[in-house]
N, C-alpha and C positions, 0 to 999 in steps of 0.2 A: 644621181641627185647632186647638184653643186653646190661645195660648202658654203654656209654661210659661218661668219663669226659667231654669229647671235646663238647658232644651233651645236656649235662644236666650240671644244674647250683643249688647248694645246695637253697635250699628254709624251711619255718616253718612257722607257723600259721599266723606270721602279716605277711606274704609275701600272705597266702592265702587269709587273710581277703581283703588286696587291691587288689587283681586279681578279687574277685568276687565283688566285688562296682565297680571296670571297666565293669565286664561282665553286672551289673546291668545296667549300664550306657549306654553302649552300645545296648543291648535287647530295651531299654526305646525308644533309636532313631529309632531302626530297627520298633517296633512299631510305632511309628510315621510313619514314612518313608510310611510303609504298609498302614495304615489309609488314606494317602495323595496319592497312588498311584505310589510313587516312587519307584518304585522294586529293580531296581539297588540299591539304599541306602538303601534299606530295607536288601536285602540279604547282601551288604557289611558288613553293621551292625552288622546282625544278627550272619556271620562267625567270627566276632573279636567275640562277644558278646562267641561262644560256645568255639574260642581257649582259652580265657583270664579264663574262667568256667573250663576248661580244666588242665589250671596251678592248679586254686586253687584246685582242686583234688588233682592234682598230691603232689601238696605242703605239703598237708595233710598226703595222703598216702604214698607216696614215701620220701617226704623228700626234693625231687628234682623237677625243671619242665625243659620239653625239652627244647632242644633249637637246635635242628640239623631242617634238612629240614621239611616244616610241611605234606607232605604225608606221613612220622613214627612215627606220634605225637600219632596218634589213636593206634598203636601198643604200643605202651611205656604207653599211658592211659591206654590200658587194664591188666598190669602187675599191674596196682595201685587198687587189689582188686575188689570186685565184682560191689561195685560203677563205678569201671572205668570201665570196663565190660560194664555195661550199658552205660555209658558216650561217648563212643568210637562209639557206635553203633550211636550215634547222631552228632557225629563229624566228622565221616565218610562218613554223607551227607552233611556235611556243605563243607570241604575243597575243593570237587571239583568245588565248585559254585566262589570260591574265586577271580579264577582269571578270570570267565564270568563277575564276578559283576564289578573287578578292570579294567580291561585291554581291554574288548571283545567291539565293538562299537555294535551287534548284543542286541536287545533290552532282557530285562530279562520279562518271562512272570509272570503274576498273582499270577498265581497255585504256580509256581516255587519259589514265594516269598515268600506266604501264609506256602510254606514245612518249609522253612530256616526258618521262623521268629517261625514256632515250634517247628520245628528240636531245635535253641536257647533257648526255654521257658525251654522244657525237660531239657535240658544239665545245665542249669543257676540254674533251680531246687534242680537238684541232686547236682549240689557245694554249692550251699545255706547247705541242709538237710548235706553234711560230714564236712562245715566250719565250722557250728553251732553246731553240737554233736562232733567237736574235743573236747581231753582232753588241756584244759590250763594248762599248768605247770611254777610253781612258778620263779621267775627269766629268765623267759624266755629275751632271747637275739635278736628274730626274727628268726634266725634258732634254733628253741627246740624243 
């Protein structure tokens, strides 16, 4: 998918570093949430936990993170390199669950938690492993 301005928002490594302590943060509850049986909370969770995993990729490799609608977010991660590649493939199960977990009054099952909350683990992984092997460059400004 080719960037537009309108859809992507310039981003650099301190932008990536707070995306993925949100996805941290996020993951942390969705765990909870799953431990406690609350599925719904557990996949809501779980879906911030792998978009906000998601930016910090992007932020990395791209430069930029989406910000158009989020059924193209997966396509725009997977332009961010083989990382995203992977990434995508894990976010791509998360966002349809988004708005069963937000919006749907229909219970969310088990199983279905149990996916998202690894579907999350994965995605949350691989932004940890490209936030942490970025190159830090000297003077950086938050977009460097």
């Amino acid at each position: 998918m080719p960037r537009s301005r309108a859809q992507t928002r310039s981003a650099g490594l301190s932008e990536a570093s707070a995306y993925l302590s949100k996805a941290r943060e996020f993951l942390r509850a969705a765990e909870d949430s799953l431990q406690l049986g609350s599925n719904a909370a557990a996949v809501g969770n779980a879906v911030h936990a792998g978009i906000l995993a998601a930016d910090a990729i992007a932020a990395v490799r791209s430069r930029a993170v989406w910000r158009g609608e989020h059924a193209h977010a997966a396509s725009y991660l997977e332009a961010a390199g083989e990382d995203g590649k992977q990434a995508a493939r894990h976010l791509r199960r998360l966002l349809p669950l988004k708005a069963r977990a937000e919006y749907d009054p229909s219970p969310i099952r088990a199983a279905d938690s149990k996916g998202a909350v690894g579907a999350a683990k994965r995605i949350v992984a691989i932004a940890a492993q490209v936030v942490t092997s970025a190159p830090v460059t000297k003077g950086a400004t938050g977009i460097d």
